[in-house]
C-alpha positions in Angstrom: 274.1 -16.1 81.6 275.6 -19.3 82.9 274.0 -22.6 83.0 272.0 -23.2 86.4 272.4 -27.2 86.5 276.1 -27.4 85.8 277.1 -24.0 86.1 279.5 -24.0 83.5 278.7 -23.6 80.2 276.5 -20.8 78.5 272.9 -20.8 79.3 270.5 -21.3 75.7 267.5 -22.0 76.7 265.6 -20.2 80.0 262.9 -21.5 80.9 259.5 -19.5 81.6 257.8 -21.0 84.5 260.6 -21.9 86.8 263.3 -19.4 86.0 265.8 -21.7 85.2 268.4 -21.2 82.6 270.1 -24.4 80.9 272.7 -25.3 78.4 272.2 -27.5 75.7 273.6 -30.7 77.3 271.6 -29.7 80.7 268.6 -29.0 79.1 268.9 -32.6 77.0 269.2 -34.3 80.7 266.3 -32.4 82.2 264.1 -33.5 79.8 265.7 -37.3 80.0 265.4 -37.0 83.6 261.7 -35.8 83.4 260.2 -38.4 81.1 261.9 -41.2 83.4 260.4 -40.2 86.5 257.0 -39.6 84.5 257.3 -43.3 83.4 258.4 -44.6 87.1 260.0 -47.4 88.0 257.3 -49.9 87.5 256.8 -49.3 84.3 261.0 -49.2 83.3 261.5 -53.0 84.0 261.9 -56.9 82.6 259.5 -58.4 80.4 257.6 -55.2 79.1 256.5 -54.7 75.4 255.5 -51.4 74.3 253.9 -50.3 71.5 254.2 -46.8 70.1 251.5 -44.9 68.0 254.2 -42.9 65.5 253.1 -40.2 63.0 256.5 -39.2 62.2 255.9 -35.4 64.0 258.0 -34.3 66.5 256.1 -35.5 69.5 256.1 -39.4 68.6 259.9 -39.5 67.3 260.9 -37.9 70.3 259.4 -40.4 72.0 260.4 -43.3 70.8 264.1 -42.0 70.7 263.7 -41.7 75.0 261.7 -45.3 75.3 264.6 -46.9 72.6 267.2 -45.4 75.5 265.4 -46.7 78.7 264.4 -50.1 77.5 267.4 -50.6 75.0 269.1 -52.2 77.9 266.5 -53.9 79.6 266.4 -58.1 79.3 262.9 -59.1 77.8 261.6 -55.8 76.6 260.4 -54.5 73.5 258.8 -51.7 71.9 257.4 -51.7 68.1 256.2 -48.2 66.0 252.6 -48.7 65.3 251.9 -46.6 62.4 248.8 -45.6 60.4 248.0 -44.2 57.3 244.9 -41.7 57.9 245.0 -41.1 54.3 245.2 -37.6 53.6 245.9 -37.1 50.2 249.3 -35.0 49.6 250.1 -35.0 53.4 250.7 -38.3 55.1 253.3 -40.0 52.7 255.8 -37.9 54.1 255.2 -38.4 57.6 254.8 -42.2 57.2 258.0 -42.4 55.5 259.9 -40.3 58.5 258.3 -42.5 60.9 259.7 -46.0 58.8 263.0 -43.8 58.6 263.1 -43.3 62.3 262.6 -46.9 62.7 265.2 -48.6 60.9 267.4 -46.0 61.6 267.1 -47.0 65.7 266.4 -50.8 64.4 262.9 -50.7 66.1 260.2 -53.4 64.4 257.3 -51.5 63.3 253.6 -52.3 61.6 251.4 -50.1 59.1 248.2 -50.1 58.6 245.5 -47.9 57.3 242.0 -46.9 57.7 240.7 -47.8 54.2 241.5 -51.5 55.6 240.0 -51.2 59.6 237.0 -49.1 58.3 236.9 -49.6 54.7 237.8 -45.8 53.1 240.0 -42.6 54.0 239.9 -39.7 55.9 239.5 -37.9 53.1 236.6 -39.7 51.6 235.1 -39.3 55.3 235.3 -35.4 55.2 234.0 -35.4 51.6 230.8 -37.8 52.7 230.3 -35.4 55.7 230.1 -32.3 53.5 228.0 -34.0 51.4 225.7 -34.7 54.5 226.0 -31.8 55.9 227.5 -33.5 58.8 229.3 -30.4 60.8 231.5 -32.8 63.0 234.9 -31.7 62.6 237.6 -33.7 60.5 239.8 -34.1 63.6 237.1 -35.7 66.4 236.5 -38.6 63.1 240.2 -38.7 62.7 240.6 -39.5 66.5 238.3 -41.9 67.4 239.2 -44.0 64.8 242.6 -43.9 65.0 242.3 -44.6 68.6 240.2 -47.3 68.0 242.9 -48.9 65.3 246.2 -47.9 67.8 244.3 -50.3 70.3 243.7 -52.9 67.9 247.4 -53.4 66.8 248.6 -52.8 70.4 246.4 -56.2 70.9 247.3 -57.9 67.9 251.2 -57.6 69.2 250.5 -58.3 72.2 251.6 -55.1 73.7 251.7 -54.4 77.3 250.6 -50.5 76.8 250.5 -48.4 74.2 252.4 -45.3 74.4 251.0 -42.2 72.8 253.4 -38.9 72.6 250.9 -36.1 73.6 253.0 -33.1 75.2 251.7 -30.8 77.7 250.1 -28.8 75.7 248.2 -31.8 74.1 246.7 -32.7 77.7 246.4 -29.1 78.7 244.3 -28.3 75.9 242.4 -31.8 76.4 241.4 -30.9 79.9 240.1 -27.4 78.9 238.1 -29.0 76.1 236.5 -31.5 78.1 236.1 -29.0 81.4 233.9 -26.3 78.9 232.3 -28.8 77.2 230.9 -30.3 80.6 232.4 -33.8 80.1 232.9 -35.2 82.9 233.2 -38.9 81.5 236.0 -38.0 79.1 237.9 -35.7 81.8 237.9 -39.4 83.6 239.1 -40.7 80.5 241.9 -38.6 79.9 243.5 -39.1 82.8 243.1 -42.7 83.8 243.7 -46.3 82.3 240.7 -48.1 81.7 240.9 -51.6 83.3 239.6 -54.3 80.5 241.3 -56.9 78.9 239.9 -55.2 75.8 242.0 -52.0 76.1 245.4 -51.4 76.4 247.1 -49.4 78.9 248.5 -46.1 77.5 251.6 -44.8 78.6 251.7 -41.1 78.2 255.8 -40.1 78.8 255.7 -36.8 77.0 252.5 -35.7 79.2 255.3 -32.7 81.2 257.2 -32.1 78.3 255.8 -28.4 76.9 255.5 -28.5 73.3 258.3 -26.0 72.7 260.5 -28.1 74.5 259.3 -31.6 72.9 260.9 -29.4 69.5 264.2 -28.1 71.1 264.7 -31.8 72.8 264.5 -32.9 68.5 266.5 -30.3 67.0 269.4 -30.1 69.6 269.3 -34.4 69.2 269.3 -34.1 65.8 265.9 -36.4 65.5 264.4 -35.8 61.3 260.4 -35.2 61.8 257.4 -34.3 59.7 257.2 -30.8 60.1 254.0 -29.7 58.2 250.2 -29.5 60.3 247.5 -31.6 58.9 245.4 -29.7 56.8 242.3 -30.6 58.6 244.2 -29.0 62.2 243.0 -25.4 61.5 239.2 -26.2 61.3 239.3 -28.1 64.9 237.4 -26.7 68.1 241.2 -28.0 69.4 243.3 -25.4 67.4 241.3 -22.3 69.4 241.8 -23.9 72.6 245.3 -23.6 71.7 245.6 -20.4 71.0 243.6 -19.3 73.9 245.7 -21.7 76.8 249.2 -20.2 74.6 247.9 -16.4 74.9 247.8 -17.3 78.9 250.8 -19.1 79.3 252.4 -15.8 77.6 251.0 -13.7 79.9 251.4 -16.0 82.7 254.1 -18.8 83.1 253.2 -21.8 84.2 249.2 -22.0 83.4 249.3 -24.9 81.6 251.4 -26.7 84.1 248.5 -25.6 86.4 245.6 -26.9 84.4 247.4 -30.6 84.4 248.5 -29.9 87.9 244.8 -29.0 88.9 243.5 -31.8 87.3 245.3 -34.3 88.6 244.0 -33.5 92.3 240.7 -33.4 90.8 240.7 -36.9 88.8 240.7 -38.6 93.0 237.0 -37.2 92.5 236.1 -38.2 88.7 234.4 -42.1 88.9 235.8 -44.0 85.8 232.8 -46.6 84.2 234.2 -50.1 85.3 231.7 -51.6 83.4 232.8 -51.5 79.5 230.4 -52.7 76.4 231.0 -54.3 73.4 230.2 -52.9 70.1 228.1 -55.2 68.2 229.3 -53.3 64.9 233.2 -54.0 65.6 233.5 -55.7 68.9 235.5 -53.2 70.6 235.4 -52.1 74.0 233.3 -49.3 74.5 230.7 -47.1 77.0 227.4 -48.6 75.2 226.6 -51.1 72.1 227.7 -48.5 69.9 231.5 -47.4 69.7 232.1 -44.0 68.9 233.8 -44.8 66.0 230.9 -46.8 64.1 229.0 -44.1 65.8 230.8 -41.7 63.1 230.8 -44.3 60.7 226.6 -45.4 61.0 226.0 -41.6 60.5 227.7 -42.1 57.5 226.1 -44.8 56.3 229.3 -46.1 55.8 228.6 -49.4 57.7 
């Protein structure tokens, strides 16, 4: 089967949902193509610094490779890796040290920090104090907040104009669902627009079309070295069966997750995001009430 782009070369990928069937070079430009009009042109211009949460998976590196190309060229621009150390004993090192690998590879500045020195102790140590608790919250929603929280924090310290996160498609697709059966209509708001306080940087979201299979082909065909292993703590989230559930549909039927984002988009003109933000009297960062969600986690705790 031929290419359908250049309609020259051998076809190796074909793509589900739209019938098309691409080369490798083709299918490289597509996805350039497709992140650069995701971004827009008011975000690709002078005088912007980015910084870029990097775990050292596939999604972040990916990433960061596409935002190096766009703003490589462009006077008075920067992006940095912001990069933290969850601490997950036998697991993170190795993504850490792909992420620092990426960097100097590409000669992008980049910061590390950890969560023992924002909040004091480790992921792992916040699992083991739940258990002990009996505290049923799920590794991954303590995980998230706080490493949200942190991500914000060292977007501010730099200065940063936004903070660009590498979810995929399959990231925000499963987000949506989660929110949408859970009945949160605050954090379906959330998800999908930038909150407007000083406090909080703007998050840039350029992977957001990207599936997640083609985030990995887009990686391997570049030749981009990421952390392949899951988190341990992955399997046990309410985030992992939404996954499986949204992938059995999109198996059966092409295009549902494309949809979902699709869907939700039109429906976010109707979703009122809180203008008014707190502060959190714990930590001082911007949040819904006095109480961040993060020293939310952390009170129940007893941590702080």
């Amino acid at each position: 089967m031929m290419c359908n782009a250049c309609k020259k070369r051998e076809s190796t990928y074909y793509q589900r949902h739209s019938g098309l069937n691409l080369c490798d070079e083709c299918f490289i430009s597509y996805v350039k193509k497709k992140v650069r009009r995701t971004l827009g042109k008011s975000i690709i211009k002078n005088n912007i610094k980015i910084g870029m949460g990097l775990s050292g998976g596939k999604d972040s590196l990916v990433m960061a490779y596409l935002l190096k190309e766009y703003y490589n060229p462009i006077p008075n621009s920067e992006i940095i890796g912001l990069i933290v150390d969850e601490g997950i004993e036998g697991f993170r090192k190795k993504g850490i040290e792909m992420a620092i690998d990426f960097c100097e590879e590409y000669n992008i500045p980049y910061y590390i920090t950890t969560f023992e020195e924002y909040v004091g102790c480790t992921l792992d140590y916040i699992v083991e104090r739940s258990e002990e608790r009996n505290i049923t919250t799920n590794p991954c929603s303590f995980c998230g907040v706080i490493r949200r929280k942190i991500l914000n924090k060292m977007a501010l310290n730099n200065k940063c104009n936004y903070l660009a996160i590498g979810h995929n498609l399959d990231d925000i697709a499963q987000g949506v669902m989660m929110n949408y059966i859970e009945g949160d209509i605050k954090k379906l708001a959330i998800l999908g627009k930038n909150i407007d306080n000083p406090m909080f940087v703007k998050r840039l979201k350029p992977l957001k079309y990207i599936p997640e299979d083609e985030v990995k082909l887009f990686a391997n065909l570049i030749g981009i070295k990421y952390h392949k292993e899951p988190c341990p703590y992955s399997s046990l989230s309410y985030r992992s069966e939404i996954s499986e559930v949204l992938d059995k549909l999109e198996d059966k039927h092409p295009g549902t997750k494309y949809s979902i984002i699709s869907g939700f988009e039109r429906l976010l003109t109707y979703l009122p995001v809180e203008k008014k933000m707190d502060i959190c009297k714990y930590c001082g960062s911007p949040s819904a009430s006095d109480t961040c969600k993060a020293c939310e986690f952390l009170k129940r705790l007893n941590i702080i």
